[in-house]
C-alpha positions as a Markdown table, in Angstrom:
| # | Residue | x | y | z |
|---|---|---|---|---|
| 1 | Unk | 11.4 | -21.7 | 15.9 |
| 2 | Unk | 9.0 | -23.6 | 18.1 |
| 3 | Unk | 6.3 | -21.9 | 19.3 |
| 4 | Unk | 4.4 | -22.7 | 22.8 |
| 5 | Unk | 1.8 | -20.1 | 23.3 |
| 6 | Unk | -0.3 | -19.7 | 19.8 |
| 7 | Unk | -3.7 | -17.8 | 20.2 |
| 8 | Unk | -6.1 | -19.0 | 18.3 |
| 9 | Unk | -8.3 | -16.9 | 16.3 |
| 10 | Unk | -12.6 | -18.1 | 17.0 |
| 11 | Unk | -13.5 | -20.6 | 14.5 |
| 12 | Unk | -17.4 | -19.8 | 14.1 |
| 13 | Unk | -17.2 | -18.4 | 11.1 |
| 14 | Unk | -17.2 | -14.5 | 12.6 |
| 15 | Unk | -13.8 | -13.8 | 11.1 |
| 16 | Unk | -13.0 | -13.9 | 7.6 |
| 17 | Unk | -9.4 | -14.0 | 5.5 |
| 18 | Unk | -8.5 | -10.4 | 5.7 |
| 19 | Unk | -10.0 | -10.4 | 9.8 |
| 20 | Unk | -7.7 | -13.6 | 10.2 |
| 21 | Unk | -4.6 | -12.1 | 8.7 |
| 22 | Unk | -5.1 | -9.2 | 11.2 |
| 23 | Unk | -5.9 | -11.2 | 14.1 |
| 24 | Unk | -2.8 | -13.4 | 13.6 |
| 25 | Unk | -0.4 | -10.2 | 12.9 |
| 26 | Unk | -1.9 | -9.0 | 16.6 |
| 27 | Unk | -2.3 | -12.0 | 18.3 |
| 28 | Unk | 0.6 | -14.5 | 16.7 |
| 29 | Unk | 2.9 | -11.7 | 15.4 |
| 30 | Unk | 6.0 | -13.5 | 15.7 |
| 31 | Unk | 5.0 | -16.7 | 14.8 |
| 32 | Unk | 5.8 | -17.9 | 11.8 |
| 33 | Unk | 3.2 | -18.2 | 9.2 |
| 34 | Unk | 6.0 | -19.6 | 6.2 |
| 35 | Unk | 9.4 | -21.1 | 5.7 |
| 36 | Unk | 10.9 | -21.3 | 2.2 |
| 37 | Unk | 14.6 | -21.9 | 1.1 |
| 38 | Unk | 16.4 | -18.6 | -0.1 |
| 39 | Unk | 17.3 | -19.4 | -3.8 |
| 40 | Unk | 20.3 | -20.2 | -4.1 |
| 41 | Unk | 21.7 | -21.4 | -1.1 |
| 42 | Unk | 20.8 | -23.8 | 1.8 |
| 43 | Unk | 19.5 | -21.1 | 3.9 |
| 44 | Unk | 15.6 | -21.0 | 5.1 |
| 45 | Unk | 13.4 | -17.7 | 5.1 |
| 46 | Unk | 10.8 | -17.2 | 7.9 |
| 47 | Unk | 8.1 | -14.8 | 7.9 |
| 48 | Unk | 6.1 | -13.9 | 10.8 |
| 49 | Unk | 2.6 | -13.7 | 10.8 |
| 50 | Unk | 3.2 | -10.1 | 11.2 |
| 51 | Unk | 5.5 | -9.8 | 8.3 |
| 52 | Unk | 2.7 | -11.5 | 6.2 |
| 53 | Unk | 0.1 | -8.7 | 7.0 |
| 54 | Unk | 2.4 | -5.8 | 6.0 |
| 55 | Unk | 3.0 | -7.5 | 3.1 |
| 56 | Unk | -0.6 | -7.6 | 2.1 |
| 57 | Unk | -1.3 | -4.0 | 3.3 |
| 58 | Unk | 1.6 | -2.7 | 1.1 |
| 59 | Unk | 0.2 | -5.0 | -2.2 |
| 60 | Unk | -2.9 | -4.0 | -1.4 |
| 61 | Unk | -1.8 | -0.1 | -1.4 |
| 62 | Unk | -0.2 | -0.4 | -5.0 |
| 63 | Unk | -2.9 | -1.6 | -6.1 |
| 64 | Unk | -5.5 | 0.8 | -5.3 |
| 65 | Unk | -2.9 | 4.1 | -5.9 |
| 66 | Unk | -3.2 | 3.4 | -9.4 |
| 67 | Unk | -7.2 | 2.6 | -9.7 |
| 68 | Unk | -10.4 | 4.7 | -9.1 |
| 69 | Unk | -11.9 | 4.0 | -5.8 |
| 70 | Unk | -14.1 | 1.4 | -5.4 |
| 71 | Unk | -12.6 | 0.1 | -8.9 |
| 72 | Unk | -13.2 | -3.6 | -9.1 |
| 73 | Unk | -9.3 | -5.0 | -9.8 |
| 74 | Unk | -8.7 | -8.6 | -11.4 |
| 75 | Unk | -5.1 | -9.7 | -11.5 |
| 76 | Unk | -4.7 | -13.3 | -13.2 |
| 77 | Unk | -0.8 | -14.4 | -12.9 |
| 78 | Unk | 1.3 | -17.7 | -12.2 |
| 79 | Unk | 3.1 | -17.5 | -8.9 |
| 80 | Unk | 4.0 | -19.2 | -6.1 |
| 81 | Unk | 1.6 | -20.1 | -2.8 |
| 82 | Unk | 3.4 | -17.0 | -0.9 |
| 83 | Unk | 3.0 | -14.3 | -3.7 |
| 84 | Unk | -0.4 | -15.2 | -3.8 |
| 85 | Unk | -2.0 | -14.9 | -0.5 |
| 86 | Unk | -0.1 | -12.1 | 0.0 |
| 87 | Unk | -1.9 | -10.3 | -2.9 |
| 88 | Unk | -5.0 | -11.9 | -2.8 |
């Protein structure tokens, strides 16, 4: 899906990853931020900049339930580009 009106987040440095991701999920919500093929079959998957955010929010979530606040978390692990932005 095309497109026409993308707002762009300021590129001076005042925003960083996780300020991005929540700029895009306001601003760019529908737009879609990745297209991968569904395994198994010819079909595409799109996710929304929006649908991207959540994603991270709810990683980010089960992560911390299980640690001490503040805890310092490393997570070392082969996946793909998706998996890990959305955790990291």
């Amino acid at each position: 899906m095309v497109h026409r009106s993308v707002n762009y987040p300021p590129l001076d440095g005042s925003l960083f990853l996780p300020e991005l991701l929540e700029f895009n999920a306001r601003h760019n919500s529908n737009v879609t931020f990745y297209i991968y093929d569904k395994p198994g079959s010819s079909d595409l998957v799109s996710i929304s900049h929006l649908d991207f955010y959540q994603a991270c929010h709810r990683a980010a979530h089960e992560i911390v339930r299980t640690g001490a606040e503040k805890e310092v978390v490393a997570l070392i692990g082969n996946s793909d580009t998706l998996l890990y932005q959305t955790v990291f």
